[in-house]
PDB file of N, H, CA, C and O in Angstrom:
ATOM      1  N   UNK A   1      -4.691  40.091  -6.291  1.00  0.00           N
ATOM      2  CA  UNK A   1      -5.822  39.196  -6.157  1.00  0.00           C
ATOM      3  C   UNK A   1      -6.346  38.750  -7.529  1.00  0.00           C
ATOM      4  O   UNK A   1      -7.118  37.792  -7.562  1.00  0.00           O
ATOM      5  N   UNK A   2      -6.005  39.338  -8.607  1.00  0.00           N
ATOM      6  H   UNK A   2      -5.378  40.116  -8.580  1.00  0.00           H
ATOM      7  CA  UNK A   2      -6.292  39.081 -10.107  1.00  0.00           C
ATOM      8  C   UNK A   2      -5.792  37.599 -10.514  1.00  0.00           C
ATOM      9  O   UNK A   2      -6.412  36.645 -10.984  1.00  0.00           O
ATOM     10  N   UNK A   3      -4.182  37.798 -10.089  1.00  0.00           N
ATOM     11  H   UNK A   3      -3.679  38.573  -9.707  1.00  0.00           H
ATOM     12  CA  UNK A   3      -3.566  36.592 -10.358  1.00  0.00           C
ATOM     13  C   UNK A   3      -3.369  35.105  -9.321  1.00  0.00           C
ATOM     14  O   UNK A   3      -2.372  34.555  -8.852  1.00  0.00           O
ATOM     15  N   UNK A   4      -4.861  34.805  -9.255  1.00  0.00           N
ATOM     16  H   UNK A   4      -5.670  35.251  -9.637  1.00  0.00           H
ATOM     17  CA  UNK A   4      -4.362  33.701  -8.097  1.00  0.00           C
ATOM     18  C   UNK A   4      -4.305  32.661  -8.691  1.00  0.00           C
ATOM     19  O   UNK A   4      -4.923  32.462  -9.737  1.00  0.00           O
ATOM     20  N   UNK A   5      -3.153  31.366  -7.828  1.00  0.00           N
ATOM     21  H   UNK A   5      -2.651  31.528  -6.979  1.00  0.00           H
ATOM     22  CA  UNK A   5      -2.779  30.443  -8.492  1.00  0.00           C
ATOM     23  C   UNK A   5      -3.963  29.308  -8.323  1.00  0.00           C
ATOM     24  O   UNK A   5      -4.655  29.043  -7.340  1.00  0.00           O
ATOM     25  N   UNK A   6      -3.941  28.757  -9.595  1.00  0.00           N
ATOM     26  H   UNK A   6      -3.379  28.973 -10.394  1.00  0.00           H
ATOM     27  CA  UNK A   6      -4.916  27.476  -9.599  1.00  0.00           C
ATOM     28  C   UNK A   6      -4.330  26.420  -9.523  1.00  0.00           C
ATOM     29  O   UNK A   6      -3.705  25.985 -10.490  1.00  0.00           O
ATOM     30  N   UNK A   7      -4.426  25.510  -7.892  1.00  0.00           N
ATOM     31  H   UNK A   7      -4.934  25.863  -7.106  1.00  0.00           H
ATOM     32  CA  UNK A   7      -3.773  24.920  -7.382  1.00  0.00           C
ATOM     33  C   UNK A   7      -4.734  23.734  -6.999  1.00  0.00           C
ATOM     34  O   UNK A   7      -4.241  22.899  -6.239  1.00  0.00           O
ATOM     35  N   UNK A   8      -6.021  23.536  -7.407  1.00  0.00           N
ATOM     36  H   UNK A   8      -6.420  24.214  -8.024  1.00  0.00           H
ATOM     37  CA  UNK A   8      -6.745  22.507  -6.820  1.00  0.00           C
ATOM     38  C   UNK A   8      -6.605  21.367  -7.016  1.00  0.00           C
ATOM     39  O   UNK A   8      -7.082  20.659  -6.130  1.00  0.00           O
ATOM     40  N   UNK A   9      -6.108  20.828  -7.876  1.00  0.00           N
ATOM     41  H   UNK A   9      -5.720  21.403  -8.596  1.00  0.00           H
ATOM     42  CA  UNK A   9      -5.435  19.559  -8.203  1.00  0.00           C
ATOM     43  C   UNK A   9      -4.377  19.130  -7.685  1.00  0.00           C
ATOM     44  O   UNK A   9      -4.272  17.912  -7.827  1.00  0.00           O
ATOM     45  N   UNK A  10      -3.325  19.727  -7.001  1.00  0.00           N
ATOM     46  H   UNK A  10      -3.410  20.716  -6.886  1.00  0.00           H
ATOM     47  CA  UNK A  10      -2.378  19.596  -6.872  1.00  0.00           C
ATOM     48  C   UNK A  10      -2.446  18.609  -5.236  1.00  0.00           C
ATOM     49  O   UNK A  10      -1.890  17.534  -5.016  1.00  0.00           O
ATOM     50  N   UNK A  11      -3.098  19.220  -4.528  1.00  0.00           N
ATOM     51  H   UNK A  11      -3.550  20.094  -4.707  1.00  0.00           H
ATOM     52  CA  UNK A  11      -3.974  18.065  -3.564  1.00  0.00           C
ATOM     53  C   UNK A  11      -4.115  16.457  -3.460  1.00  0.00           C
ATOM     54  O   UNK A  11      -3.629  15.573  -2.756  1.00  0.00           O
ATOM     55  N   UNK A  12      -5.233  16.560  -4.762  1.00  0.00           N
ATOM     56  H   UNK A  12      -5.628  17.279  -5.334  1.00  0.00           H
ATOM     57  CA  UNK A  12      -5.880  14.950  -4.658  1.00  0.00           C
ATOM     58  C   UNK A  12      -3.980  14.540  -5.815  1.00  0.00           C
ATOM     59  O   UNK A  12      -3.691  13.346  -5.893  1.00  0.00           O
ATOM     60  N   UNK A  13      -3.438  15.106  -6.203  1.00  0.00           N
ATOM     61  H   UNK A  13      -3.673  16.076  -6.140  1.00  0.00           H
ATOM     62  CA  UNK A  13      -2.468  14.064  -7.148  1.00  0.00           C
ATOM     63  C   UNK A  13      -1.174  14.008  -5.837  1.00  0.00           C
ATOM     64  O   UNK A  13      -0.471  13.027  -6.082  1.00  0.00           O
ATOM     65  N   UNK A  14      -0.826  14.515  -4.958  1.00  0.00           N
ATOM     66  H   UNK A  14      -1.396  15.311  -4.759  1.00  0.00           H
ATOM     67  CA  UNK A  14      -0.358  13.940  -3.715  1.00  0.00           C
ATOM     68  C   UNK A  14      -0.931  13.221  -2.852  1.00  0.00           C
ATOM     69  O   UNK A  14      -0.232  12.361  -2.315  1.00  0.00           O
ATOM     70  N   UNK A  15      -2.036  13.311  -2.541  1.00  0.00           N
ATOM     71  H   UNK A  15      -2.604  14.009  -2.977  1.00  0.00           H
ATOM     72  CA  UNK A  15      -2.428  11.843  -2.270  1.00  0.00           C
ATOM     73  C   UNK A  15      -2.895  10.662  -2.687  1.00  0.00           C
ATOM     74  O   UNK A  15      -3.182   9.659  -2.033  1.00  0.00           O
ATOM     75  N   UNK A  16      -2.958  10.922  -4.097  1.00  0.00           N
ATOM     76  H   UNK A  16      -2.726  11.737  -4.628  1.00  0.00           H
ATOM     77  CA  UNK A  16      -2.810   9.747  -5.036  1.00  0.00           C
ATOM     78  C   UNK A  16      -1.434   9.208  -5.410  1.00  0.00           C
ATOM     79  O   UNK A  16      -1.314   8.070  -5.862  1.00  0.00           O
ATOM     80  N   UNK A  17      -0.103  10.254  -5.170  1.00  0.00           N
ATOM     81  H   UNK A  17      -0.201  11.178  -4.802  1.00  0.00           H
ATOM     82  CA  UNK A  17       1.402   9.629  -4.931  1.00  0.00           C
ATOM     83  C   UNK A  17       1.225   8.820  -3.590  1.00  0.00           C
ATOM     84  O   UNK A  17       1.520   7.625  -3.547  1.00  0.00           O
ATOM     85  N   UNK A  18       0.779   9.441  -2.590  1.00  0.00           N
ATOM     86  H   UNK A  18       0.540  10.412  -2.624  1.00  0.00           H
ATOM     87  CA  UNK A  18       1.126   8.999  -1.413  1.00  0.00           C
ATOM     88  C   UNK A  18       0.079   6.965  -1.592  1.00  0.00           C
ATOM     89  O   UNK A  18       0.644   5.873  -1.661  1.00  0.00           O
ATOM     90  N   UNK A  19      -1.237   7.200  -1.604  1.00  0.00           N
ATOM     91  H   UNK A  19      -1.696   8.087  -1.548  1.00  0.00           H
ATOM     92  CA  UNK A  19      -1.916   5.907  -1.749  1.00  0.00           C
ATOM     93  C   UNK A  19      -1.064   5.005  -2.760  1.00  0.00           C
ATOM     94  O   UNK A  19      -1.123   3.802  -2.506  1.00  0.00           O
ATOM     95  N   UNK A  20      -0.380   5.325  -3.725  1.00  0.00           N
ATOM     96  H   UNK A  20      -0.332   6.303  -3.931  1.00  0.00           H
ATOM     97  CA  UNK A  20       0.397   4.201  -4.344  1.00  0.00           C
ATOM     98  C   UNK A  20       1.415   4.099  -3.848  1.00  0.00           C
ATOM     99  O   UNK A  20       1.642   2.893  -3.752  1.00  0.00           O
ATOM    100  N   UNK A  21       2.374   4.780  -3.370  1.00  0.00           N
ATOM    101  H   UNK A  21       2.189   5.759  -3.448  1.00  0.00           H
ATOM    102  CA  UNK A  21       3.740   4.434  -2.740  1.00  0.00           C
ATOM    103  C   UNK A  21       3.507   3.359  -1.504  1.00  0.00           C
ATOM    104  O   UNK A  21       4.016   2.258  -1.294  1.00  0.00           O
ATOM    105  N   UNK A  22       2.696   3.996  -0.898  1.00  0.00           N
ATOM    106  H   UNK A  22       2.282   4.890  -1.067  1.00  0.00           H
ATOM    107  CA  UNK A  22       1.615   2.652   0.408  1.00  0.00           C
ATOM    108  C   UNK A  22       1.279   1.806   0.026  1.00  0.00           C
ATOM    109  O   UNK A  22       1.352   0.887   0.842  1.00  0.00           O
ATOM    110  N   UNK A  23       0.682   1.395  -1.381  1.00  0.00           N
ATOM    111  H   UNK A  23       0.623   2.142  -2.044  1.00  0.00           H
ATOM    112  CA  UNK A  23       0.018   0.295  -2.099  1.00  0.00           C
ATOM    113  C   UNK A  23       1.514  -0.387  -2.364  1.00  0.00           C
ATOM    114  O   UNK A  23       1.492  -1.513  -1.868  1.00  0.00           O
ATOM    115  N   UNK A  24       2.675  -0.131  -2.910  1.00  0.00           N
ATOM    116  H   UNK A  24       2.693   0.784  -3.313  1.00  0.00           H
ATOM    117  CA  UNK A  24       3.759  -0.529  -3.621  1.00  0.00           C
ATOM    118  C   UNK A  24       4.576  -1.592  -2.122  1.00  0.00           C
ATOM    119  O   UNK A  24       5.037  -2.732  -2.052  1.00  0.00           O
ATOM    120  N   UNK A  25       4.352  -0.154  -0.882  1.00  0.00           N
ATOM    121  H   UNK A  25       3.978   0.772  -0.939  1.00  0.00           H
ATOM    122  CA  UNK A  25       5.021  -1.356   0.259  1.00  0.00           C
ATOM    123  C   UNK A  25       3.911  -2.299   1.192  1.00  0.00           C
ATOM    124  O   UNK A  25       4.064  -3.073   2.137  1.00  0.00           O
ATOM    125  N   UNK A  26       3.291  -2.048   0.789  1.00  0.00           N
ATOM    126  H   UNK A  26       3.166  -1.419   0.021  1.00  0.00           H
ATOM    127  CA  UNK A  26       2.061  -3.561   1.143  1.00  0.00           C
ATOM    128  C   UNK A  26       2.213  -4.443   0.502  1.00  0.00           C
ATOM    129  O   UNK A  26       2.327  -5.522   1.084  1.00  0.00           O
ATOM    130  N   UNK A  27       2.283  -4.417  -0.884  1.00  0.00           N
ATOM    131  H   UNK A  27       2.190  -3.540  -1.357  1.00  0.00           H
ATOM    132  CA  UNK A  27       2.228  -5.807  -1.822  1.00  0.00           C
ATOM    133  C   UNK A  27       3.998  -6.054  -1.671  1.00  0.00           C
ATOM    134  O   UNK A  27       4.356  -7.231  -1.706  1.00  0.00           O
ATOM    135  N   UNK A  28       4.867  -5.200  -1.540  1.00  0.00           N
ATOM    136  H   UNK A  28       4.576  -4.244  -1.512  1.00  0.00           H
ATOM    137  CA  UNK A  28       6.323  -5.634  -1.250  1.00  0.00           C
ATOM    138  C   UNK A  28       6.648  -6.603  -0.296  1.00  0.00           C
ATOM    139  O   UNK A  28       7.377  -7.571  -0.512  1.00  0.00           O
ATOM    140  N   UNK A  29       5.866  -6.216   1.209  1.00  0.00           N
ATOM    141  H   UNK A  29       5.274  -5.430   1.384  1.00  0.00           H
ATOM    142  CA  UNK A  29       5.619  -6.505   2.439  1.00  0.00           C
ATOM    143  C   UNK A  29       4.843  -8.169   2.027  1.00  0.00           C
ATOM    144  O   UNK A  29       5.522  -9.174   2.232  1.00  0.00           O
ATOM    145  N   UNK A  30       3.828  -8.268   1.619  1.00  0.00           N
ATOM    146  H   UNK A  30       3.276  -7.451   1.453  1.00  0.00           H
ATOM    147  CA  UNK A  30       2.744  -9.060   1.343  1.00  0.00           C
ATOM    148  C   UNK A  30       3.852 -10.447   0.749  1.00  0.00           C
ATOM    149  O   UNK A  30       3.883 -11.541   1.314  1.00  0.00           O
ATOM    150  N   UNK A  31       4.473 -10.184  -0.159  1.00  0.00           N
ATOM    151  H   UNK A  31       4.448  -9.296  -0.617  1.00  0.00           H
ATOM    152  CA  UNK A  31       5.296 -10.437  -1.365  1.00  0.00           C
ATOM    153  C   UNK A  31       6.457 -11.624  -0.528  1.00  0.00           C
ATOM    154  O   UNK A  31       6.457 -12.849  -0.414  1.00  0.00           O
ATOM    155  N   UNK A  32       7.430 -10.457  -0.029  1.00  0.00           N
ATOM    156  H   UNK A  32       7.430  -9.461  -0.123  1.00  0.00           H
ATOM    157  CA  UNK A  32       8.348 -11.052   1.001  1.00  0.00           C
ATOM    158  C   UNK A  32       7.911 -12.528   2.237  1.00  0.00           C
ATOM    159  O   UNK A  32       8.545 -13.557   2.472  1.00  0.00           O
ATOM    160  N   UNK A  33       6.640 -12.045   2.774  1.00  0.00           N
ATOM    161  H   UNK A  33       6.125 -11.209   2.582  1.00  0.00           H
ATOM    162  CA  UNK A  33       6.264 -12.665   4.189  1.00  0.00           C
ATOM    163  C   UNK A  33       5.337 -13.192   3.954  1.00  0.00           C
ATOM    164  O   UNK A  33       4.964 -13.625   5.045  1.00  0.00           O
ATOM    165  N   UNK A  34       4.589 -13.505   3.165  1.00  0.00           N
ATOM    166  H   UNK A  34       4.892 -13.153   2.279  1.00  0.00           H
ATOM    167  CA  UNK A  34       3.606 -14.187   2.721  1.00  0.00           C
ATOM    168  C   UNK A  34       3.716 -15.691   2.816  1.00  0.00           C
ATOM    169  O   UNK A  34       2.996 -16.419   3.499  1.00  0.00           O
ATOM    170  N   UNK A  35       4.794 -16.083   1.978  1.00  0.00           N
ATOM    171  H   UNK A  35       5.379 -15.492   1.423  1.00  0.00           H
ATOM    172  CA  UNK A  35       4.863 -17.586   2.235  1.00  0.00           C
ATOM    173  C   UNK A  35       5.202 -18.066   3.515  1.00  0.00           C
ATOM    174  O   UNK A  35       4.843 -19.208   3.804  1.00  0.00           O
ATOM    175  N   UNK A  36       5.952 -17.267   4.488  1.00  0.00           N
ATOM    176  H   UNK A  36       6.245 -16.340   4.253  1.00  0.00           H
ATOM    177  CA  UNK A  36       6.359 -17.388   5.727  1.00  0.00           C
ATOM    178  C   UNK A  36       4.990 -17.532   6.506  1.00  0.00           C
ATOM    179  O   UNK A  36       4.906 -18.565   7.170  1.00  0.00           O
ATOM    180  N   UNK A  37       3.765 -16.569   6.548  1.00  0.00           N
ATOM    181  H   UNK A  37       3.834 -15.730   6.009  1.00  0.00           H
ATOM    182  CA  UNK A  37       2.512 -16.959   6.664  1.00  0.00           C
ATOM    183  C   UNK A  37       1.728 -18.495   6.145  1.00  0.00           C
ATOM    184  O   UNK A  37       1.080 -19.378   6.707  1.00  0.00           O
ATOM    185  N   UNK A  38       2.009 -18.334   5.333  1.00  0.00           N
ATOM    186  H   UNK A  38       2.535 -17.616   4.876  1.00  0.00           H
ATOM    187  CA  UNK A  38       1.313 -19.597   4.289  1.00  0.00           C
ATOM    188  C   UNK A  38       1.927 -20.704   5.275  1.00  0.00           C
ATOM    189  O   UNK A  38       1.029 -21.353   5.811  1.00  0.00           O
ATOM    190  N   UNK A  39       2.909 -21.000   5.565  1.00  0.00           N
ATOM    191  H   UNK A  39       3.639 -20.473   5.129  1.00  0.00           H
ATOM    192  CA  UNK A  39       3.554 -21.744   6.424  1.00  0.00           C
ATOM    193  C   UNK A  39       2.689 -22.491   7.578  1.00  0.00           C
ATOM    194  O   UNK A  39       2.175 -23.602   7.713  1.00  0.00           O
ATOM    195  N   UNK A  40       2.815 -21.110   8.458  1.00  0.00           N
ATOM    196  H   UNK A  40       3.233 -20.208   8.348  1.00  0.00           H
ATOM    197  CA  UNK A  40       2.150 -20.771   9.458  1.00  0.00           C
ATOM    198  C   UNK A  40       0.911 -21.886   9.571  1.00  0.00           C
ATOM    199  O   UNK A  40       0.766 -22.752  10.434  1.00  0.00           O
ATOM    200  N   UNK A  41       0.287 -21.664   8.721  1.00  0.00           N
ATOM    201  H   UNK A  41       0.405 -20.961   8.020  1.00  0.00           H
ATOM    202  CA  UNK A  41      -1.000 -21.993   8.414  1.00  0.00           C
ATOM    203  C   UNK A  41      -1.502 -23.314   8.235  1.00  0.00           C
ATOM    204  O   UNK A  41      -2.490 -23.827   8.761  1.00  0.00           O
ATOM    205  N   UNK A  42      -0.447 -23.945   7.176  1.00  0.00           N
ATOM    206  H   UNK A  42       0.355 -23.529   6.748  1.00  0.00           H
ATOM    207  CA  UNK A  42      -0.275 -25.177   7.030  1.00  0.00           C
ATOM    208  C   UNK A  42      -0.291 -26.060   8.399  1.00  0.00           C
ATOM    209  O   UNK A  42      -1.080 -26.950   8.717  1.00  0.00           O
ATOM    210  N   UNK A  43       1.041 -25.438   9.249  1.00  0.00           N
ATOM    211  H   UNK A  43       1.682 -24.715   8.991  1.00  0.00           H
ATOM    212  CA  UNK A  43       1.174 -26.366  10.257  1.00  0.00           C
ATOM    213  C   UNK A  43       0.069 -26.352  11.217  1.00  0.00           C
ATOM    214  O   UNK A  43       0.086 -27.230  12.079  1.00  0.00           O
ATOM    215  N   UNK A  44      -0.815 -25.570  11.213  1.00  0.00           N
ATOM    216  H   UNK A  44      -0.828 -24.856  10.513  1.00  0.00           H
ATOM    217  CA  UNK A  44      -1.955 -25.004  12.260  1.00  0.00           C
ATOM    218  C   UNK A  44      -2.663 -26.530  11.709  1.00  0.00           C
ATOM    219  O   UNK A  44      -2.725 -27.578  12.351  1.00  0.00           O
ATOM    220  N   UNK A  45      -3.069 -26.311  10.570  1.00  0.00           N
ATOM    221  H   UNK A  45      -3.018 -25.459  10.049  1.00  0.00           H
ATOM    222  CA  UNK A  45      -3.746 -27.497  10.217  1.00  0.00           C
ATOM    223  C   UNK A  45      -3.819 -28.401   9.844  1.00  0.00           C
ATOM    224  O   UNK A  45      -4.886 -28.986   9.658  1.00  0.00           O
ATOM    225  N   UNK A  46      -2.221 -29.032   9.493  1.00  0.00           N
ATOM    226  H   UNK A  46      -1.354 -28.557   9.644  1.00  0.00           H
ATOM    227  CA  UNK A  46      -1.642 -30.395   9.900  1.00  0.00           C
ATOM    228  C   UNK A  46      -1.443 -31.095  11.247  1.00  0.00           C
ATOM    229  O   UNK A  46      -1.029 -32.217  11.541  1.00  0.00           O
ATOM    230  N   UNK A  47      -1.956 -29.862  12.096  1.00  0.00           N
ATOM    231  H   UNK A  47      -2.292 -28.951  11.857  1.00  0.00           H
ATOM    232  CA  UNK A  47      -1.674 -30.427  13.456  1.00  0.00           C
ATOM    233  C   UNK A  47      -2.900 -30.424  14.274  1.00  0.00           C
ATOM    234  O   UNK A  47      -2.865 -30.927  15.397  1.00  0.00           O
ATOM    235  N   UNK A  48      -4.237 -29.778  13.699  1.00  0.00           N
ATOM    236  H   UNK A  48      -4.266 -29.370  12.786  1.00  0.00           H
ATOM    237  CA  UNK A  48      -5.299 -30.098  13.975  1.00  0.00           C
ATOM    238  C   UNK A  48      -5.908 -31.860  13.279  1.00  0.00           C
ATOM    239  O   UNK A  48      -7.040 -32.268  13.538  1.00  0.00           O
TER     240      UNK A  48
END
């Protein structure tokens, strides 16, 4: 019980890997399909 490991960090810096790896395939996602959206959009309101 003398030697316990100090591990409290080790926590918030996996879910600070995890929130950027998620951030990396959103803007990938975003990136790819976006203009395909943008599209979308256009014709909505060229045709209004």
């Amino acid at each position: 019980m003398l030697y316990l490991p100090h591990e409290e960090g080790q926590g918030l810096v996996e879910y600070a890997l995890i929130l950027v790896l998620v951030a990396v395939v959103v803007i990938a996602i975003l990136a790819l399909v976006g203009p395909a959206i943008g599209n979308v959009f256009s014709n909505i309101v060229q045709n209004i």
